[in-house]
N, C-alpha and C positions, 0 to 999 in steps of 0.2 A: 861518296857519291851514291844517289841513290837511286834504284834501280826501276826507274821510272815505266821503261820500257816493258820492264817485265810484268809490274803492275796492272797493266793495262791490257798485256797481253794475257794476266789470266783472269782480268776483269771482262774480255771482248764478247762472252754471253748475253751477261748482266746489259752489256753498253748497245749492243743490237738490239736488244727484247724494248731496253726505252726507246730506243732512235725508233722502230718500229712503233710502236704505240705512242710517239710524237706527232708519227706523220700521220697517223690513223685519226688524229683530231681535228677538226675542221676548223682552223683557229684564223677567219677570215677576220678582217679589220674590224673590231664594237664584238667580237664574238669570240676570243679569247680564253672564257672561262675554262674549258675542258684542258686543254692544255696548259694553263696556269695550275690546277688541280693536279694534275701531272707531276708537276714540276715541283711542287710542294711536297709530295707525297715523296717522290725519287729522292731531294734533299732531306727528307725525316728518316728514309732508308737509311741513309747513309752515319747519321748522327749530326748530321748539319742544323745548326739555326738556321731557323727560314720565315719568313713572314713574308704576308701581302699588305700593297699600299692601296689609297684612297681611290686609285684610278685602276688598279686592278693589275699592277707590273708585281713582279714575286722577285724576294731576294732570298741570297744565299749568305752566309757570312762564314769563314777559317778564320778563329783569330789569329793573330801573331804577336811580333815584337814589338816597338816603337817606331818603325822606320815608317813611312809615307803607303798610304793604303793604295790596292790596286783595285780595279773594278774588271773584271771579263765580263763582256754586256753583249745582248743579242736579243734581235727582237723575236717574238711567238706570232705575231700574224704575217699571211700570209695574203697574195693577191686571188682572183678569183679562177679558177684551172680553166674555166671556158666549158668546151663538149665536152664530157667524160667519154665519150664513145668512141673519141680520135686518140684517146690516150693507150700507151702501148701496155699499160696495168692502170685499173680504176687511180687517178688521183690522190684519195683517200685511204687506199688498203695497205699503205706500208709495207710493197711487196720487198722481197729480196730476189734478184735473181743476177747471175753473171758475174757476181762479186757488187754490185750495185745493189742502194735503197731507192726503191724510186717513190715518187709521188711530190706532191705538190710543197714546196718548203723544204724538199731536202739540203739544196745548196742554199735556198734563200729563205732566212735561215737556222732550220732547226740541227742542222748539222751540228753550227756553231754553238747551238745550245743544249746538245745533248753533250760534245764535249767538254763544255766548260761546265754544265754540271757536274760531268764525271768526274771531272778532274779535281773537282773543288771535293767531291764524296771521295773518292779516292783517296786523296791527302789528310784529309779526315777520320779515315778510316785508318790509316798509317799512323796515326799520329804525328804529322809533321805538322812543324810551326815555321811558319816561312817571316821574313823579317819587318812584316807589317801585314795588317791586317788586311785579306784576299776577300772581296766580295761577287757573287754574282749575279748579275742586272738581267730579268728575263722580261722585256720592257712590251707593252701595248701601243699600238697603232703606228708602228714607225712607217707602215705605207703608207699613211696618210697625213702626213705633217711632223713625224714624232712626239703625239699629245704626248705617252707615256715619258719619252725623256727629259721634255718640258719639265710636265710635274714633279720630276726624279729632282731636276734644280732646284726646283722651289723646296722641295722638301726632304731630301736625303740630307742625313748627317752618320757619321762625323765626315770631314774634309774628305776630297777624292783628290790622290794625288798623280794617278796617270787609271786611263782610260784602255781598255784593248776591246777593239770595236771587231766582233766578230761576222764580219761579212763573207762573201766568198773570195781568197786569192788564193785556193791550191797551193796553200798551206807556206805564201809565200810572203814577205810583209808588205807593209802597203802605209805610206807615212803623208798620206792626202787625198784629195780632191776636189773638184770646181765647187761651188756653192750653187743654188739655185733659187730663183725667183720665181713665183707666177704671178705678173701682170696681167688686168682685168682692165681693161681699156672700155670703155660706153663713151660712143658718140652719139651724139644728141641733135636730132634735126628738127623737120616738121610733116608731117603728115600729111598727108593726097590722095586722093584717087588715083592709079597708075595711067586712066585717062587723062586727067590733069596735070602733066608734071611741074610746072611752073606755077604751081599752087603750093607747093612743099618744098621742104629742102632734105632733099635724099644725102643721108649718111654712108653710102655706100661708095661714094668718087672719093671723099674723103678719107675714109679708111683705106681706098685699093691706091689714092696717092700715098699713106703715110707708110702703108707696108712695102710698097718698095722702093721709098727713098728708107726704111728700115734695112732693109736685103742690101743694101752697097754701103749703109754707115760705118765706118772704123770700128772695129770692138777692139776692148781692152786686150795687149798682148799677155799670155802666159809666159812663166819660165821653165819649171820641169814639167809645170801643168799645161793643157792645151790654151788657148786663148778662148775667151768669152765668146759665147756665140746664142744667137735671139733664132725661134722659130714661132711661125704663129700656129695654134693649136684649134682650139673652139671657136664658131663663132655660131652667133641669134641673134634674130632680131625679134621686137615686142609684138609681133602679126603674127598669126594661123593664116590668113588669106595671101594670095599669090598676085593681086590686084589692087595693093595696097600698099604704097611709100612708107616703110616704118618709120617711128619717130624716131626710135633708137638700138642702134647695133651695139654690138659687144662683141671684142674679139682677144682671147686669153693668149699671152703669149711666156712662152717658156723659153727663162732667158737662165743658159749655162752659163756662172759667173769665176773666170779667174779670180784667186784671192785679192788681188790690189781690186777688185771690182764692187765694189759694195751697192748695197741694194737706194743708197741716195746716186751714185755717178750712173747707176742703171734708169733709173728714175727722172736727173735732170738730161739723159740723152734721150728718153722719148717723149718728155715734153720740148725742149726744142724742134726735133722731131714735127712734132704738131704744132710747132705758132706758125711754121713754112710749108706744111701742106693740108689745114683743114682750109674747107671752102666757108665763102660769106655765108653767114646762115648757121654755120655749125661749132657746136663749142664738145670739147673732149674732157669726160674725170682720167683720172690715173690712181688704181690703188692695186696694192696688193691683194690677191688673195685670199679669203676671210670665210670661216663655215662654220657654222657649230654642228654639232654631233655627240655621242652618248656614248662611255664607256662601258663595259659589260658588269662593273659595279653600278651602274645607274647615274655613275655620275656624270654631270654635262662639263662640255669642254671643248672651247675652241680651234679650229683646228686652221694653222697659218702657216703658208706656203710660202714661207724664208726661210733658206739655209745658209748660213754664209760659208764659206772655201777655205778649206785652211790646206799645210803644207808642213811640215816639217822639217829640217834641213838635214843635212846629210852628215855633218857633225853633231848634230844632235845627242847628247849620252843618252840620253833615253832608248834612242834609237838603235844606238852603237853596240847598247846592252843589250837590247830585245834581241839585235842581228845573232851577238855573239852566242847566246843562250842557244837561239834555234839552232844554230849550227853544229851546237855543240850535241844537243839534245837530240839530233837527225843525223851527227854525222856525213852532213852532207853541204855543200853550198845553196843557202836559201838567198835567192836575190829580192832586191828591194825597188820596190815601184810606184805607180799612184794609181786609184779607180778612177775608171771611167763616169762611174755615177754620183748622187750624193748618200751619205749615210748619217744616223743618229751623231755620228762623232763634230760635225760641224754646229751642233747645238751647243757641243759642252766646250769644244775650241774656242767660239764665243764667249764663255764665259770664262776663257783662261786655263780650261784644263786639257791636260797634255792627254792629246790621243793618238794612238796607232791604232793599225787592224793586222787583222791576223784571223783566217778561220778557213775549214777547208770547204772546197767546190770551187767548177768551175763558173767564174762570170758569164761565160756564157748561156750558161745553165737556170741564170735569174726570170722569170716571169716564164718560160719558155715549156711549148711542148714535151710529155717525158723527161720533165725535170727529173734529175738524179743525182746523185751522190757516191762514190769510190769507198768500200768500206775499208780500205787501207787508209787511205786518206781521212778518213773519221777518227779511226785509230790513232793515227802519226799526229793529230791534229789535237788529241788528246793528253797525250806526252808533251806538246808545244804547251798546251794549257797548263799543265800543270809544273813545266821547268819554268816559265815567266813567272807565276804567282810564285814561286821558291826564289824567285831570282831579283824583280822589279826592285821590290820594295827598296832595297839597298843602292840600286843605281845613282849613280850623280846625277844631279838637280842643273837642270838647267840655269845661266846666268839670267837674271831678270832685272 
């Protein structure tokens, strides 16, 4: 057995000085690059192959054996910190203090990706060969659609055979979550003077009928996950003037989807929905959510707001393995749970790949003032990273 713990415990210079100058890069959603560069450089430190992709996500590679490859993935951008002036250390400066790193992406998540770099240099630097080949996914735009892991489908090779989604669970596992949709609702009326109302047909009775016969609709029930649930988010309409019946409203709604919930049963419950409360006069689209946008290679890229829910079961090997590993590798009882939010792992579930999470910080700690990070918890969380990548690859396969 190898002495992982020690590893890391006299690597924890080395792994603060990056975590530090992680958080010191402003690696806001389309703006990545300084942080990708990082990340490249940290894995050439180490002896790691590494390369960048078309959309501007960095990998790492450990080869190994034959057995079924692992990916430890984590995204580099972050959301925007807000005032810098309320924050209890600038955002940006990668402070340390109290035993914490603070600043903006510590739990959310460059934690997870300073340890799963390490982990992977680390092991590399060991010369360990773990039982398939160990890669790691430092992915772009996951706040905003997950372009980067999108394109990671379309174009990573070789096969991916289990996923470990590095989000924040304080270092605990995490084997799901809801899926997520945004609907983009446009009702369409007629136009008036606000002197004239029976000249137009206002889009506004229409919409304030369908949102709350929406608010008392049944939504799909969960089982270890919560049950589905709709909130309405954005709304406009096509006028600047305050004296003028728009023609047409728009109202975004963010609908949290249990796994049985797919983006078609979300879809035909608010068009039923609207054949029973638009008014004569008025006709409703239904789509998804749809945007282009540019990644910080220049290259353009859709950005689509479906996520579907996945879940994992609790007999799972995969899972059973992941559990046993951490516990063994902490010495401690890690419990097993689901996120409250969505993450990149719901993309690749879709397409049939086995994912768990695992990464240190607190959830609570995502998008939030004085975001911070435990540097015990970075530490421990890097021992986790690098006993699964020794461990996964050999796990039994789920029956399919």
């Amino acid at each position: 057995m190898h002495d992982l713990s020690g590893m890391v415990r006299d690597a924890q210079p080395d792994i603060l000085a990056f975590a530090r100058r992680a958080l010191q890069a402003r690696s806001l959603s389309g703006d990545e690059r300084e942080l990708a560069d990082l990340v490249l450089e940290e894995l050439g430190r180490y002896g790691c192959e590494a390369w960048r992709d078309g959309v501007g996500n960095v990998f790492g590679r450990l080869r190994g054996g034959e057995a079924p490859t692992t990916m430890l993935h984590a995204h580099m951008d972050v959301v925007d910190p807000g005032d810098a002036s309320r924050w209890r250390h600038p955002p940006f400066s990668g402070a340390l203090e109290g035993g914490y790193l603070w600043g903006r992406g510590a739990s959310d998540t460059k934690g997870s990706l300073v340890a799963q770099v390490s982990a992977l240099g680390l092991l590399q630097r060991a010369g360990l060969r773990p039982p398939g080949d160990v890669f790691v996914a430092a992915v772009v735009g996951e706040e905003t659609g997950g372009y980067g892991t999108r394109y990671l489908m379309r174009t990573f090779e070789p096969p991916i055979g289990l996923v470990i989604i590095g989000e924040p669970s304080a270092n605990t596992l995490r084997r799901g979550h809801r899926g997520r949709y945004e609907f983009v609702i446009t009702f369409h009326g007629r136009s008036a003077h606000a002197s004239n109302p029976a000249w137009g047909r206002n889009p506004h009775y229409s919409m304030a009928r369908f949102l709350l016969a929406l608010r008392e609709a049944p939504m799909v029930a969960g089982d270890t996950l919560p049950a589905s649930s709709v909130v309405p988010t954005l709304s406009y309409v096509d006028q600047t003037s305050s004296n003028v019946i728009p023609a047409r409203l728009t109202v975004h709604l963010d609908w949290r989807a249990a796994p049985a919930d797919t983006a078609e049963t979300a879809r035909a419950k608010i068009e039923a929905l609207l054949a029973t409360t638009l008014e004569e006069g008025i006709t409703a689209d239904v789509e998804i959510r749809r945007r282009p946008a540019k990644s910080y290679t220049g290259m353009e890229v859709e950005i689509l707001h479906h996520l579907q829910g996945f879940c994992r079961p609790l007999d799972d090997p995969l899972l059973k393995t992941a559990h046993e590993t951490l516990e063994e590798a902490f010495m401690r009882p890690v419990p097993i749970d689901v996120w409250t939010f969505c993450t990149d792992g719901g993309i690749l579930a879709a397409e049939g790949i086995p994912c768990l999470g695992f990464g240190p910080g607190d959830e609570g700690m995502a998008h939030v003032l004085d975001e911070r990070l435990g540097v015990e918890q970075l530490m421990e969380a890097t021992v986790g990273y690098m006993a699964l990548a020794m461990r996964m690859g050999e796990a039994p396969r789920p029956q399919t």
